[in-house]
C-alpha positions as CSV (number, residue, x, y, z in Angstrom):
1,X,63.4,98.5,104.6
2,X,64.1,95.1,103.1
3,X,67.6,96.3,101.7
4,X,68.7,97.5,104.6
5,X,68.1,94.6,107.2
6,X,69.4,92.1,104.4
7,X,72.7,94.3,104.1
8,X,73.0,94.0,107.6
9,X,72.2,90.7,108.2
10,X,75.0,89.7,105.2
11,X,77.4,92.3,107.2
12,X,77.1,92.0,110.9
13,X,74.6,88.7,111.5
14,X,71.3,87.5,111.6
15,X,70.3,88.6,115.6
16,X,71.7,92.5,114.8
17,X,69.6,92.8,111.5
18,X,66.6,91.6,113.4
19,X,67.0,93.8,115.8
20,X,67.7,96.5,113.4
21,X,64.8,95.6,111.4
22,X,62.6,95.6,114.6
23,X,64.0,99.3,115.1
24,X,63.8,100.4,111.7
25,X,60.3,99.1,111.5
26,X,59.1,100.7,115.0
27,X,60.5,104.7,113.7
28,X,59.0,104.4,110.4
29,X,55.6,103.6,111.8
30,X,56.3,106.3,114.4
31,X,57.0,109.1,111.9
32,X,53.4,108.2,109.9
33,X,51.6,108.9,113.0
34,X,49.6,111.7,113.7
35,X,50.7,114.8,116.4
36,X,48.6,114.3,119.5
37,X,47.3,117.8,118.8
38,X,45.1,120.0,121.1
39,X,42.4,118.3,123.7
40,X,40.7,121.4,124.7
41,X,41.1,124.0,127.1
42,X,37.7,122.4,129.3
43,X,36.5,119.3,129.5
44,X,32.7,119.3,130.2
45,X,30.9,117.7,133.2
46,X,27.8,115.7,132.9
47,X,26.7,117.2,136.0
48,X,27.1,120.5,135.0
49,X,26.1,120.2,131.6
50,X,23.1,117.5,131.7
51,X,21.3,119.2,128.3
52,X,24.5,118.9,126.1
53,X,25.1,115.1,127.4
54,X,21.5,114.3,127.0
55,X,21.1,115.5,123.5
56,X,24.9,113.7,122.4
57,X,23.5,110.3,124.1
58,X,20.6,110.7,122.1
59,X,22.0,111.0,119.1
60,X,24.9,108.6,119.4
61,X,21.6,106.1,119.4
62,X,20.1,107.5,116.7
63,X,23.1,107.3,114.6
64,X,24.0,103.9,115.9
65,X,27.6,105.5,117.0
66,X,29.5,104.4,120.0
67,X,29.4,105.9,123.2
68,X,31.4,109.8,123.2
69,X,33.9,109.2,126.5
70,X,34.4,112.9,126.5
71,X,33.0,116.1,125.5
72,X,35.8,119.5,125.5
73,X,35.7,123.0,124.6
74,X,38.3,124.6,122.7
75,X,38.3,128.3,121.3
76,X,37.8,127.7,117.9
77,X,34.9,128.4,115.4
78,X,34.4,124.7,114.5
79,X,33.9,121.0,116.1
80,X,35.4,117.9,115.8
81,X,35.2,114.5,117.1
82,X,38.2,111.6,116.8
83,X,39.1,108.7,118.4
84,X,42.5,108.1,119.5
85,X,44.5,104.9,120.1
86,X,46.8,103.7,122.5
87,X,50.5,102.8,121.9
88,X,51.9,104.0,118.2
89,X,47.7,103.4,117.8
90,X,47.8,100.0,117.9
91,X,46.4,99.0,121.4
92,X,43.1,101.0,123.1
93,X,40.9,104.1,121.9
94,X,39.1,106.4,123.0
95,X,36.3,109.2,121.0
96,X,36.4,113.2,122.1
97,X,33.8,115.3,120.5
98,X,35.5,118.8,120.8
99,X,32.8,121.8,120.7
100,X,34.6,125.4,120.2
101,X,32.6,128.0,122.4
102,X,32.8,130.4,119.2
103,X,30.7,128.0,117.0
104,X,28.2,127.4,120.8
105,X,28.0,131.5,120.8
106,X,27.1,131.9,117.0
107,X,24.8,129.1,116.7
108,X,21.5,128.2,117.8
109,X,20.5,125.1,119.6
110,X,19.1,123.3,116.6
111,X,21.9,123.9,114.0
112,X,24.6,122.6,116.6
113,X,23.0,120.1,117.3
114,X,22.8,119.1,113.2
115,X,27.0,119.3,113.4
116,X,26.7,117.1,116.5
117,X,25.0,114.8,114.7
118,X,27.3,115.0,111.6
119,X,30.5,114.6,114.3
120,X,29.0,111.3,115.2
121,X,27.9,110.5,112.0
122,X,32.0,109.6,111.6
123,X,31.6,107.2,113.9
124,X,28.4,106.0,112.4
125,X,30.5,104.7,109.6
126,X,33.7,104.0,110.7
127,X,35.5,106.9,109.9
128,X,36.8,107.8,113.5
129,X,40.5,106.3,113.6
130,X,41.1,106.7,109.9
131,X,40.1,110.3,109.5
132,X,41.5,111.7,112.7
133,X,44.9,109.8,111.8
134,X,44.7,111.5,107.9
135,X,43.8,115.0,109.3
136,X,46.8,114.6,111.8
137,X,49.5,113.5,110.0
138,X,48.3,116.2,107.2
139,X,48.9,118.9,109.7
140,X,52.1,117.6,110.9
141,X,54.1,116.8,107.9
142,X,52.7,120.0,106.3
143,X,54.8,121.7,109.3
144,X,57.9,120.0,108.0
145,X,57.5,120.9,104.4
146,X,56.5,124.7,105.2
147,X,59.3,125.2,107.9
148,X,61.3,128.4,107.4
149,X,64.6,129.5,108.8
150,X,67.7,127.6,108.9
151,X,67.3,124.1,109.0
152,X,69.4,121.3,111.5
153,X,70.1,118.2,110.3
154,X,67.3,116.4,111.5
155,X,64.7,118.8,110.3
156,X,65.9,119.0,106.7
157,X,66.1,115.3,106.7
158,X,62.4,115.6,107.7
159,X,61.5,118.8,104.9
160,X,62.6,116.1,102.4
161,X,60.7,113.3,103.4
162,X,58.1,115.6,103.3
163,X,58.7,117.2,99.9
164,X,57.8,114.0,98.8
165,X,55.5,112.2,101.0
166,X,53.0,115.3,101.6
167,X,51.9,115.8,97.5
168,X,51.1,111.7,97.4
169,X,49.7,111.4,100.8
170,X,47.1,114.9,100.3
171,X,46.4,113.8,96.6
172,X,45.9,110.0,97.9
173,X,43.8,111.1,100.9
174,X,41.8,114.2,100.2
175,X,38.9,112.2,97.8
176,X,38.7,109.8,100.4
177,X,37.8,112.7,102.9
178,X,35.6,114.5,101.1
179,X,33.5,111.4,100.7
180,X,33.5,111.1,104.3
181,X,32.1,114.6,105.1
182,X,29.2,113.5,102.2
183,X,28.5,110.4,104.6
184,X,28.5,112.3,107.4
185,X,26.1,114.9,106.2
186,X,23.7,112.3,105.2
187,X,23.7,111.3,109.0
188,X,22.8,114.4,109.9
189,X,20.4,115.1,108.1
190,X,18.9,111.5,108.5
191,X,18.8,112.1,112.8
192,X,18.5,116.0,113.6
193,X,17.6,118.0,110.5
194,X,18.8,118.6,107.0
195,X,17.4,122.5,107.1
196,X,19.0,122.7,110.3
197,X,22.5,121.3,108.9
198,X,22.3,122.8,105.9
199,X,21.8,126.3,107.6
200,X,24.5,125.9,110.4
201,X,27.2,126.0,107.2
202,X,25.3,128.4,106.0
203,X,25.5,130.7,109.2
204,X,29.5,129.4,109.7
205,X,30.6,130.7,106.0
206,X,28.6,133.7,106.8
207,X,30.8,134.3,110.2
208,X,33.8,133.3,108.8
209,X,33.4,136.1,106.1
210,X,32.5,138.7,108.2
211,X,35.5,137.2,110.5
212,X,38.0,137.8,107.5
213,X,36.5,141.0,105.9
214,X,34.2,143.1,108.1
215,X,35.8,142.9,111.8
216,X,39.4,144.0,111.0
217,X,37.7,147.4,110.3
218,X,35.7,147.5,113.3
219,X,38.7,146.6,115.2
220,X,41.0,148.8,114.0
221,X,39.0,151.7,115.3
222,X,38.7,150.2,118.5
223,X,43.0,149.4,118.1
224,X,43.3,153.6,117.3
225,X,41.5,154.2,120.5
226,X,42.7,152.5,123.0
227,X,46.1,150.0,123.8
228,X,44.6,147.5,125.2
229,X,42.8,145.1,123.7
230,X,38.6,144.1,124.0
231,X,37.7,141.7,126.4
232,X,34.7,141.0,124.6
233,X,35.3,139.3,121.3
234,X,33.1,136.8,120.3
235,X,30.4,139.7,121.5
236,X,31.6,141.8,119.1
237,X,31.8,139.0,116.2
238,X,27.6,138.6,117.6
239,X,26.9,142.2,117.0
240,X,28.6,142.1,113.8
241,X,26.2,138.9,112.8
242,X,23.2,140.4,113.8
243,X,23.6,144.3,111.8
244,X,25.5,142.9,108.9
245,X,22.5,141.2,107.3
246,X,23.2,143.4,104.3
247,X,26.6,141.3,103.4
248,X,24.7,137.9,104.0
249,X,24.0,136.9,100.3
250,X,27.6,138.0,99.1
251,X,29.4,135.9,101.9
252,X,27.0,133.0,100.3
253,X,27.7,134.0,96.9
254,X,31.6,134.2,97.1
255,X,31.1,130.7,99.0
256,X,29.5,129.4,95.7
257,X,32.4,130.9,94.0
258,X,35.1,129.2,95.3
259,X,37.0,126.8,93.4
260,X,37.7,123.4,94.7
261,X,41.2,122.9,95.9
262,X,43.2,119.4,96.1
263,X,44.4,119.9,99.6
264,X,40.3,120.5,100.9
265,X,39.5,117.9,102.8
266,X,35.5,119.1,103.1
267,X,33.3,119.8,100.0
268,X,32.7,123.7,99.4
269,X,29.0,124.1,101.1
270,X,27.1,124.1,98.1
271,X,28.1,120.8,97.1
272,X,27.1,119.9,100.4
273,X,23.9,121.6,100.6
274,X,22.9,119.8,97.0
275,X,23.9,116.2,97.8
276,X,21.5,117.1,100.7
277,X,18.4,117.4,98.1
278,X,18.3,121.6,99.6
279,X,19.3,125.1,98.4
280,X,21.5,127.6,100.1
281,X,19.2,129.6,101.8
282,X,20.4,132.5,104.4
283,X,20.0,131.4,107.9
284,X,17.7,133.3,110.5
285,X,19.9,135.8,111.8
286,X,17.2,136.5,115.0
287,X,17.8,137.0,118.8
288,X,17.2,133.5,119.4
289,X,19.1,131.9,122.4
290,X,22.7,130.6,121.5
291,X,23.5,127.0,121.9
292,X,26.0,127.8,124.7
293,X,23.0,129.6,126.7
294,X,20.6,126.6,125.9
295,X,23.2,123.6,126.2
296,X,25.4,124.8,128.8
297,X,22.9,126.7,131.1
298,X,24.5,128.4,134.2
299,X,28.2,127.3,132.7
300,X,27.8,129.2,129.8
301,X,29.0,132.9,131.2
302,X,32.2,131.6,133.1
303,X,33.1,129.9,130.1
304,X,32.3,132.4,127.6
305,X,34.3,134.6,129.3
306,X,36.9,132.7,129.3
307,X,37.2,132.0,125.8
308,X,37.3,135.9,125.6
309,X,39.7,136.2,127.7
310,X,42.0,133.8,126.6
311,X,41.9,136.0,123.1
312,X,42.4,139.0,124.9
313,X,45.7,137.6,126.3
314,X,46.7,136.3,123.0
315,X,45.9,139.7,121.0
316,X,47.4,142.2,123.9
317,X,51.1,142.1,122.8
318,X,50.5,142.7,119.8
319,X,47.7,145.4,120.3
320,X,49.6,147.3,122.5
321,X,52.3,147.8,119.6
322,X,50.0,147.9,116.9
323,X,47.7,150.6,118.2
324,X,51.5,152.9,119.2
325,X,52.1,152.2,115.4
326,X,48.9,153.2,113.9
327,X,49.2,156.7,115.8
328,X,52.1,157.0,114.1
329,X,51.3,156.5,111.1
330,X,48.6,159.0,111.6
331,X,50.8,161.5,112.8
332,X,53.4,161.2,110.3
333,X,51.3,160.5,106.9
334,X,52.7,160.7,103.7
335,X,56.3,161.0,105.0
336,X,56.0,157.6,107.0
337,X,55.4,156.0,103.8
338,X,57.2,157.8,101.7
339,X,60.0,160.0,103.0
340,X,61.1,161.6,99.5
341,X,57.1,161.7,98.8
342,X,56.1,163.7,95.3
343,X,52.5,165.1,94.5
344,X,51.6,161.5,93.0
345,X,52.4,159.4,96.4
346,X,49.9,161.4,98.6
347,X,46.8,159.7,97.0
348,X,48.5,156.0,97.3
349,X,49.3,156.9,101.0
350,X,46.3,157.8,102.2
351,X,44.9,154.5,100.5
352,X,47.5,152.4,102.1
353,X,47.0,153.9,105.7
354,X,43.1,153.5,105.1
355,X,43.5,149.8,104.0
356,X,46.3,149.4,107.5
357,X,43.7,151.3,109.5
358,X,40.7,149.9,108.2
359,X,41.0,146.9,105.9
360,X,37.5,147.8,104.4
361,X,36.0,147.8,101.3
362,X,36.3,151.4,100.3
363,X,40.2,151.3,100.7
364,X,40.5,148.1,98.8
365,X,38.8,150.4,96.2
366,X,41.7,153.0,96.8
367,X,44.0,150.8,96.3
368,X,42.8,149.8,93.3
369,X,42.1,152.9,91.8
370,X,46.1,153.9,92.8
371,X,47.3,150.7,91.5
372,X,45.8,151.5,88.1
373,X,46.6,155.0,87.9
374,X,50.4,153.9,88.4
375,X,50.8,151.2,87.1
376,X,54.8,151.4,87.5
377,X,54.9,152.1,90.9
378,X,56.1,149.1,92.4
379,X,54.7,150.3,95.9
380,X,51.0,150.6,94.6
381,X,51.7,146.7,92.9
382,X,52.5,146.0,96.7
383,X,49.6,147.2,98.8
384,X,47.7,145.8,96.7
385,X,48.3,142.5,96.2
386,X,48.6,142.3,100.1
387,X,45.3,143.4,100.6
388,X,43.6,141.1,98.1
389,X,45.6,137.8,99.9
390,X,43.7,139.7,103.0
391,X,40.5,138.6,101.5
392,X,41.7,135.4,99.5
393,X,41.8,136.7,96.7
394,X,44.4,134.7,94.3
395,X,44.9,138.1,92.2
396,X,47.3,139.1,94.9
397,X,50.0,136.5,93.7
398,X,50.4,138.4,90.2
399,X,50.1,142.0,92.2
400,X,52.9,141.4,94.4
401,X,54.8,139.5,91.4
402,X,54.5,142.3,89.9
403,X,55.9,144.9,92.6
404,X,59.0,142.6,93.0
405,X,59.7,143.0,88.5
406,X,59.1,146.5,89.3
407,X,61.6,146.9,92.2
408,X,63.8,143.7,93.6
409,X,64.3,145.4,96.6
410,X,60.8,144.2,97.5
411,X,61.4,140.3,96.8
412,X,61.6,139.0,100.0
413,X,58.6,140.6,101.5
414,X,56.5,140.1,98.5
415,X,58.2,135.9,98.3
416,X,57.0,135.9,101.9
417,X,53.7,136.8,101.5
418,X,52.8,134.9,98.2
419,X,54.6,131.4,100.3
420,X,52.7,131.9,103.3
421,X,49.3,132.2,100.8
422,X,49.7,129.5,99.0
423,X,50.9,127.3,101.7
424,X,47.1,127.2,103.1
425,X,45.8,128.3,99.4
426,X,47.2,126.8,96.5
427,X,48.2,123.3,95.3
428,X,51.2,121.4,96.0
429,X,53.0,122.6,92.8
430,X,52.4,126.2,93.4
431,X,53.3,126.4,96.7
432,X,57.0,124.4,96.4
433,X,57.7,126.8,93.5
434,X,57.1,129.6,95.6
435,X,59.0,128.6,98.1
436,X,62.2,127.7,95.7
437,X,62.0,131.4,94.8
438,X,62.3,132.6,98.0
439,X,65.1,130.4,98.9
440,X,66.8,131.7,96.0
441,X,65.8,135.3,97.0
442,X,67.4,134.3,100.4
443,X,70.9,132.6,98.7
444,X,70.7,136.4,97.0
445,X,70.9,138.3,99.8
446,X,72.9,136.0,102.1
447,X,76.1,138.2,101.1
448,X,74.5,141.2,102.0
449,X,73.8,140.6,105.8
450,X,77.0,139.1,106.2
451,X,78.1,143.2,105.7
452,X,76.2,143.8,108.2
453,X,78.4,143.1,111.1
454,X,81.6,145.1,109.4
455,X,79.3,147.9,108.3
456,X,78.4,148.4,111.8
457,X,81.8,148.6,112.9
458,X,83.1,150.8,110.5
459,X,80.6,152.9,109.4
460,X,78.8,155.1,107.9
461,X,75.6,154.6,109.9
462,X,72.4,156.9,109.5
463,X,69.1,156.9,112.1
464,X,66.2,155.1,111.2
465,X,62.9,156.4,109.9
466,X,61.6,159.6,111.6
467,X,59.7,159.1,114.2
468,X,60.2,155.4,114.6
469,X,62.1,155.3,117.5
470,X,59.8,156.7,119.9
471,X,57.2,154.2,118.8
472,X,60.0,151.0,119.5
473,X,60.8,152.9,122.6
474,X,57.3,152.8,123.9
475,X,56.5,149.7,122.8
476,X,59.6,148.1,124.9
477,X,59.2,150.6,127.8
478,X,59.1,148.0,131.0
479,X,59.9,144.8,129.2
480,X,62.4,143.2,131.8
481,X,64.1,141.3,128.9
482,X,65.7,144.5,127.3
483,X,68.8,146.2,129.3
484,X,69.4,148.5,126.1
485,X,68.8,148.8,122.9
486,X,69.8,150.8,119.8
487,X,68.5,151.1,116.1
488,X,70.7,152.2,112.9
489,X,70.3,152.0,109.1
490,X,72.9,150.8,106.9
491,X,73.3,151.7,103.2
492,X,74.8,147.9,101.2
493,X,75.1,146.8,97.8
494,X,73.8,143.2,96.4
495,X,75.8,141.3,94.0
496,X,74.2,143.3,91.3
497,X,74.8,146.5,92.7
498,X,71.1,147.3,93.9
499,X,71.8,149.2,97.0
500,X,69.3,148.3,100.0
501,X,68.8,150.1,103.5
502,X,69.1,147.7,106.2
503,X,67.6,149.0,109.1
504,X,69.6,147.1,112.2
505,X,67.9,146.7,115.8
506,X,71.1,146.0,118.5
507,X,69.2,144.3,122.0
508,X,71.3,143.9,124.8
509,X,68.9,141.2,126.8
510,X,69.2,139.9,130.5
511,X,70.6,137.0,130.9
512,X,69.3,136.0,134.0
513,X,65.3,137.3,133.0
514,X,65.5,135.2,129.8
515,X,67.0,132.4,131.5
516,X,63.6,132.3,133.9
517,X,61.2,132.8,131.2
518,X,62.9,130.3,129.2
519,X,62.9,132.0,126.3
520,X,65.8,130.6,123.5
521,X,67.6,133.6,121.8
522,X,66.0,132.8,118.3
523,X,62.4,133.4,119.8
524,X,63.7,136.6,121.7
525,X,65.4,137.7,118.0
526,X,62.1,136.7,116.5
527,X,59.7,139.2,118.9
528,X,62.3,141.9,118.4
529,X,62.1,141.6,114.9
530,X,58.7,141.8,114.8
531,X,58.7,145.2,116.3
532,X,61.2,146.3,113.7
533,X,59.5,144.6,110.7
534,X,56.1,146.7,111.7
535,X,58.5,150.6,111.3
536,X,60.5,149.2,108.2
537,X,59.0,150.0,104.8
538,X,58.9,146.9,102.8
539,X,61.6,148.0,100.0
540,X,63.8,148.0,103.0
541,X,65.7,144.8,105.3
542,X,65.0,144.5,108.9
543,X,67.7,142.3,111.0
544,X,68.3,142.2,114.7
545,X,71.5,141.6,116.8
546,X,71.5,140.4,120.3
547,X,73.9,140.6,122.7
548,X,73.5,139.4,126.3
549,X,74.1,141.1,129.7
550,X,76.6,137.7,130.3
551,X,78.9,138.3,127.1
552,X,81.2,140.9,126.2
553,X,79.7,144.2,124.0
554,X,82.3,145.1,121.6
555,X,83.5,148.6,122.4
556,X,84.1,149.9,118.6
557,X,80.3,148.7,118.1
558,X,79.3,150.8,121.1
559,X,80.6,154.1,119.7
560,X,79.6,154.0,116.7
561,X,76.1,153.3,117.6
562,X,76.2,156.4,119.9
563,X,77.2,158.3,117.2
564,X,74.4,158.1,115.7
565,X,71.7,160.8,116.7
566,X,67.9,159.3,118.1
567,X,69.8,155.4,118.1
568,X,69.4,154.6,121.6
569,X,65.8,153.6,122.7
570,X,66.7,151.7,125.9
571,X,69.3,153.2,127.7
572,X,71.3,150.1,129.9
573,X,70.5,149.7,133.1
574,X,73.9,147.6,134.3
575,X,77.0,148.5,133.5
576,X,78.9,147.3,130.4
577,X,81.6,145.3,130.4
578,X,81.8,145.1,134.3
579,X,83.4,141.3,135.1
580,X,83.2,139.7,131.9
581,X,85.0,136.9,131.1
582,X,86.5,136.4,127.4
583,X,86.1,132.6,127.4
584,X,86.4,132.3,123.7
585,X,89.4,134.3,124.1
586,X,91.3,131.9,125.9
């Protein structure tokens, strides 16, 4: 800052640099503050709830922590507690414990209270404003440095602040963290029960595997079924627990296998466990109450079921499309996959549709087995590697680096999946490489979409996959956004003369419906491309044009997608053209 305010105070006086200073000063201490984040979705009355406030006020003495001034349920398998300040943090606080009703459903009395006791064992030492301020601003700049798209002004001056402030501030901060949670632990253990601790992480690594590798089977028969989605998740997740004893000692093994990464900001559980004096032992996995039933009492079911519900609403959408697309792929088989199949694609299909339908064990094994038998088929490379970042497994990076040397036409899906992994997987250095790839992937085929739009005024167009259009039909049947809608595929040459199929979604949206839901075009370009993402294979481009009800359709456009046999999914309602006004024109 110094530079600055003496270069205006030199320029343009004494009074305007202090004033600029004072400004200057007030934004940078602004922009190192933490997002408020999430408060919960229900705050907890002490009237209501007198067992949970009883055994929190206990242990806040115990522990020799300040008074909790709230206690809030969230829906996520964890807990938290922070304090929070006042203005830019400087004047006032106040400490939350947040308890997710996942973590109240899957654990017993005694182990929550252990991470109770471990949540105030923060305060215990001190750690409440610092920690919640590091966790905070982690999260927040990490959204700069990981945004996507095309940038503004303001947030690329922001990603480059963060290119460099994000790999000093995690490798300054995460040792200080990790010796936090150690503190912590030893609080816990000191005023509940270091068996009991021990065995809720325990019982939370064992969940969280089962989360990430047993349930997507289970719910992709229950997706086949039916199109709408269960109202009764975390149930589910409970069953799961209780008959998947079997798995128990891998999910603990693969725990003690996981390497420590810079960006943790907790120790892996065995580290924990040990500087706790105990092994890693398997938890109970009995019918005794949950914490919600014994903490919560007669609140427990309305807020259980709300919890459930809340994930019902937020799977549903994409349910709905999902179990339309899984009955086509069903339907279709080999040919979806592969329309010029040979002999030799039919056993990688009917891998890949097992691992989409059922994301088990057996067709990770498929995959495998397909993978090696071919090892140049790029597609086999593909699968693959997607299905091992499914389970967090790093040997999907070289997989899907692979598929990409083997066919370019499958760099930008394969760049997009290794960024996203090693954005919440890999180190600092990894991930910003990655991403410099796929901006480069992205400067590659910039000339190519900007064909698009002459292409699809010229010609030659050609339908998309067989059978896809029924599925986008159905899955935008009664959507009041969409007042017609047509698909095409374009053949266009790179640079280097690699031709790619561009599959192109046209959306004619209502103005007025949009307007009311408040939805900006790039979010409504974003949903539709979704739905055309999930029928495009991955060697081929997806890209969606919008046009609303309130602007002018180009005439040329609509002929030629007419021409085209199966295009239209969404016939329009209102007529085209009627009253338009060519502002631009004028």
């Amino acid at each position: 800052m110094v530079p600055f305010v003496m270069l205006q105070a030199v320029i343009l006086g004494t009074t305007f640099a202090a004033v600029f200073g004072l400004a200057l000063f007030i934004f940078l201490w602004w922009l190192v503050q933490p997002s408020p984040g999430t408060v919960g979705r229900h705050t907890v009355s002490r009237d209501d709830s007198p067992a949970l406030f009883q055994m929190v006020n206990g242990l806040c003495a115990d522990a020799s922590a300040p008074r909790i001034h709230r206690i809030v349920l969230d829906n996520e398998l964890n807990a938290a507690a922070y304090q929070t300040g006042g203005f830019l943090s400087l004047v006032g606080s106040r400490r939350t414990l947040i308890l997710g009703v996942p973590l109240l459903r899957m654990l017993s009395a005694d182990e929550v209270k252990a991470v109770i006791a471990h949540e105030l064992g923060h305060f215990s030492r001190n750690h409440g404003r610092l920690g919640h301020w590091i966790y905070r601003v982690r999260a927040k700049w990490d959204r700069y440095l990981h945004v996507q798209g095309n940038d503004n002004f303001v947030d690329g001056g922001l990603k480059a602040i963060a290119s460099r402030f994000v790999p000093y501030f995690v490798a300054q901060s995460s040792s200080w963290s990790r010796q936090c949670e150690f503190e912590a632990d030893a609080v816990a253990a000191r005023i509940s029960s270091a068996r009991h601790f021990a065995d809720s992480l325990a019982r939370l690594e064992f969940v969280s595997f089962l989360l990430a590798r047993k349930l997507p089977a289970r719910l992709s028969g229950l997706r086949m079924e039916s199109p709408q989605a269960p109202g009764n998740f975390w149930g589910l997740a409970a069953d799961l627990v209780r008959t998947s004893d079997g798995t128990l000692q891998q999910a603990l093994a693969e725990s003690a296998r996981r390497l420590r990464r810079i960006q943790d900001t907790h120790p892996p559980m065995h580290e924990r466990v040990a500087a706790l004096g105990l092994q890693v032992e398997p938890p109970p996995l009995d019918d005794t109450p949950c914490a919600g039933e014994t903490l919560l009492g007669h609140e427990w079911p309305g807020i259980l079921a709300a919890c459930n519900a809340d994930w019902q609403k937020d799977a549903q959408a994409n349910w709905r499309f999902d179990h339309l697309r899984m009955r086509w792929l069903v339907a279709g088989g080999v040919h979806i996959l592969f329309p010029r199949s040979t002999p030799a694609d039919a056993e990688l299909a009917s891998a890949i549709m097992q691992e989409q339908l059922q994301g088990d064990d057996t067709s990770l094994a498929l995959l495998r087995a397909a993978a090696a038998g071919q090892p140049e088929n790029a597609m086999a490379s593909y699968y693959l590697g997607l299905a091992l970042l499914e389970r967090n497994d790093d040997a999907g990076v070289e997989a899907l680096r692979q598929s990409l040397r083997l066919d370019k036409r499958l760099a930008l899906g394969a760049q997009n999946a290794i960024c996203s992994y090693l954005v919440s997987h890999g180190d600092a250095e990894a991930a910003k490489a990655a991403q410099s790839r796929r901006r480069n992937t992205l400067k590659r085929l910039a000339p190519l979409y900007e064909q698009v739009w002459s292409t699809l005024l010229l010609g030659p167009l050609h339908p998309i996959a067989s059978g896809a259009t029924p599925v986008l039909a159905q899955a935008l049947a009664g959507e009041s956004l969409t007042d017609g809608c047509w698909a095409v595929q374009l053949d266009l040459p790179d640079a280097a003369g690699l031709s790619h199929a561009v599959n192109v979604l046209v959306v004619r949206l209502e103005h007025e419906e949009s307007h009311k839901a408040g939805l900006a075009e790039d979010e409504l370009r974003a949903r539709y491309g979704r739905y055309l993402q999930a029928v495009t294979p991955p060697d081929q481009l997806a890209m969606v044009h919008t046009i609303y009800t309130s602007e002018a359709f180009n005439p040329r456009l609509l002929t030629q997608l007419q021409a085209v046999p199966e295009s239209q999914i969404i016939a329009p309602a209102k007529p085209i053209n009627l009253d338009i006004i060519r502002i631009d024109s004028l």
